[in-house]
N, C-alpha and C positions, 0 to 999 in steps of 0.2 A: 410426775417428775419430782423427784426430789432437788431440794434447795441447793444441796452441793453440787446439782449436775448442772446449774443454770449458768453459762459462760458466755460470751461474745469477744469475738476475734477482731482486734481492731485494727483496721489495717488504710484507712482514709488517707492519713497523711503524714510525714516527719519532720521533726524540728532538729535542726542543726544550731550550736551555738555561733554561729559564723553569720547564720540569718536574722536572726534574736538581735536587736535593735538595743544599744548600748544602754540604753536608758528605760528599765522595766515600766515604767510608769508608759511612757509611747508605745512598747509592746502590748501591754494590756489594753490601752486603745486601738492598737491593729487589730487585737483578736477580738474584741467589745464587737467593733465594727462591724467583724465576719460576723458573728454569734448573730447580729443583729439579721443580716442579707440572709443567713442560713433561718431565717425565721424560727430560733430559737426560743422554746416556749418560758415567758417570764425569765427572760437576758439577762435581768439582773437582780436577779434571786440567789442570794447569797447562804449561804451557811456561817450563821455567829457564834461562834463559842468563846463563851466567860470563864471565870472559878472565882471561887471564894479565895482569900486569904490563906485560909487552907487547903488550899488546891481543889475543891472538891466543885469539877468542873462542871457547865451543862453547854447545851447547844439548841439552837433553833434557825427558819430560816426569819431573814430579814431581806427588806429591798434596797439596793443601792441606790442611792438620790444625787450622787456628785463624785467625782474625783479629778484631782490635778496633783500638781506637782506636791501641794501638802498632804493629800492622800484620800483614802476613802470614805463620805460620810452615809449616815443614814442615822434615820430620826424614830424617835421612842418617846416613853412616857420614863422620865426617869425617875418615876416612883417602881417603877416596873422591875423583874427579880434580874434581867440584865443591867439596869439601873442602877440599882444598890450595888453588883458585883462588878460594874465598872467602876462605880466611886471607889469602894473598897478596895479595889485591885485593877486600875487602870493599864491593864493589857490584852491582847485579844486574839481571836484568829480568826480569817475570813476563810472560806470555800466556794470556790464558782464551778458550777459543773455544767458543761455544753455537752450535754450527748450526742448530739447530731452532729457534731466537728470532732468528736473522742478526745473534747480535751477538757482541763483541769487546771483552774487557778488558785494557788495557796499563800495565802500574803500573812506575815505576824508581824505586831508593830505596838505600841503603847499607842494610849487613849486620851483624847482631849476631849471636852466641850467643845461643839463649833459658837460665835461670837451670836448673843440675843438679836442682833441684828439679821443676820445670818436666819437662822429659825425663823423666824418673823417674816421674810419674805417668801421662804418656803413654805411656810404655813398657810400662806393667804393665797398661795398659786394652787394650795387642796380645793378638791370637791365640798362646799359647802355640808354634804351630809359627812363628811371626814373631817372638818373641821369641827362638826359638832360631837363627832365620835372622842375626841383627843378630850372633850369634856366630860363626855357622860361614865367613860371608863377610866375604874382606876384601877391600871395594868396589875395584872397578879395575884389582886389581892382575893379574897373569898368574897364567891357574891350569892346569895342566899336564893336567887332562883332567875330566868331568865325575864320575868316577869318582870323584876324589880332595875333591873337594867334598862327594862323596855319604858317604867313608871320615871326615872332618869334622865333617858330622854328626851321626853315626851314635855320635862322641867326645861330643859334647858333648850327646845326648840320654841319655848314661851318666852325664856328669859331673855333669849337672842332674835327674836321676832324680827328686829326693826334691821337683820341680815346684818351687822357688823361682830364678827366671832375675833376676839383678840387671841393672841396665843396665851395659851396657859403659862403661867411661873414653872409648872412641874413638865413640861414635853419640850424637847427637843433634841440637838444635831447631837452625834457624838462622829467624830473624824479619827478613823484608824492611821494614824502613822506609823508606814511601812518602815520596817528595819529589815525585811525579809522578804521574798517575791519568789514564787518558784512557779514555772511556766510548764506542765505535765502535757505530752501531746501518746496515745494510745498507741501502741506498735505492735505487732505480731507477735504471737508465743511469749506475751506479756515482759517482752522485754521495750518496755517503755523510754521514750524521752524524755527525762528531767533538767531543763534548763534553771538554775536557782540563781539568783540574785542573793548578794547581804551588802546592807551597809558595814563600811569596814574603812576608818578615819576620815564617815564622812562622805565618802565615794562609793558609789557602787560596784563592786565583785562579783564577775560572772566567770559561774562552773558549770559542767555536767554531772549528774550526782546518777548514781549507779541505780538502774532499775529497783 
């Protein structure tokens, strides 16, 4: 079969802007929720994409670890090559994709740090072997074989023996503040629903944006 023949007809459900929940931020937890009961694999598996300064973007995915009203966070090594291009250029775009429900979340928004405190209590609710991870790797950078990661370690589960792992100076939150929210739900002969939110004086603005 070739690549271009590969399609699917998506026809599960519709969204109406009249249903969409005034406030995208409670919508995203309506549909979290579902994602969640539809036993959605890895719910909250995000799509992150950065850019340099000069535009020159990348993407990976990432895991969502919190959202509320300030917005969406997830935690990194910010020595890490999203790290630097959030320092650099503090804005972002998320992507949630639920295939099992045909639907699609797109959220863009400028970037903060979340507060050391913040980090610090998520850090310590990790799996001990993941608390040791956030030490022994430094995100991105060139590592000369897998051995030598493993010799790392093998350092740092000596040095932290006595089970207390503080958070590192260089990992933590960053929180996507939404300016932008677009709610996609899959619809027949790809003429889809796009429910989009924008901040606009403040307030949020709800349209239909055309397939």
């Amino acid at each position: 079969m070739s690549i271009a023949d590969i399609r699917k007809e998506y026809q599960r459900h519709a969204l109406s802007e009249h249903d969409v929940d005034d406030d995208p931020i409670t919508q995203f937890s309506v549909w979290f929720d579902e994602a969640v009961k539809a036993d959605v694999l890895e719910v909250n598996a995000m799509c992150l994409a950065t850019a340099t300064p000069d535009a020159y973007p990348s993407a990976r995915m990432v895991l969502l670890k919190g959202v509320d009203a300030r917005g969406f966070v997830f935690y990194t090594d910010y020595r890490s090559r999203k790290g630097q291009e959030l320092a650099d250029n503090p804005c972002a775009s998320l992507c949630f994709f639920w295939p099992e429900l045909e639907r699609q979340v797109r959220i863009n928004g400028a970037v903060q740090r979340v507060s050391r405190a913040e980090s610090d209590e998520y850090f310590q609710s990790r799996p001990l072997p993941s608390r040791m991870g956030a030490w022994t790797s430094s995100q991105s950078s060139v590592l000369a074989s897998r051995e030598v990661l493993e010799a790392q370690l093998a350092e740092n589960e000596q040095r932290f023996a006595g089970g207390v792992v503080p958070l590192p100076d260089h990992w933590g939150g960053f929180r996507v503040v939404p300016e932008e929210i677009e709610f996609w739900q899959g619809r027949p002969s790809r003429l889809h629903d796009r429910i989009q939110f924008r901040k606009e004086a403040g307030r949020w603005a709800k349209r239909r944006l055309s397939p």
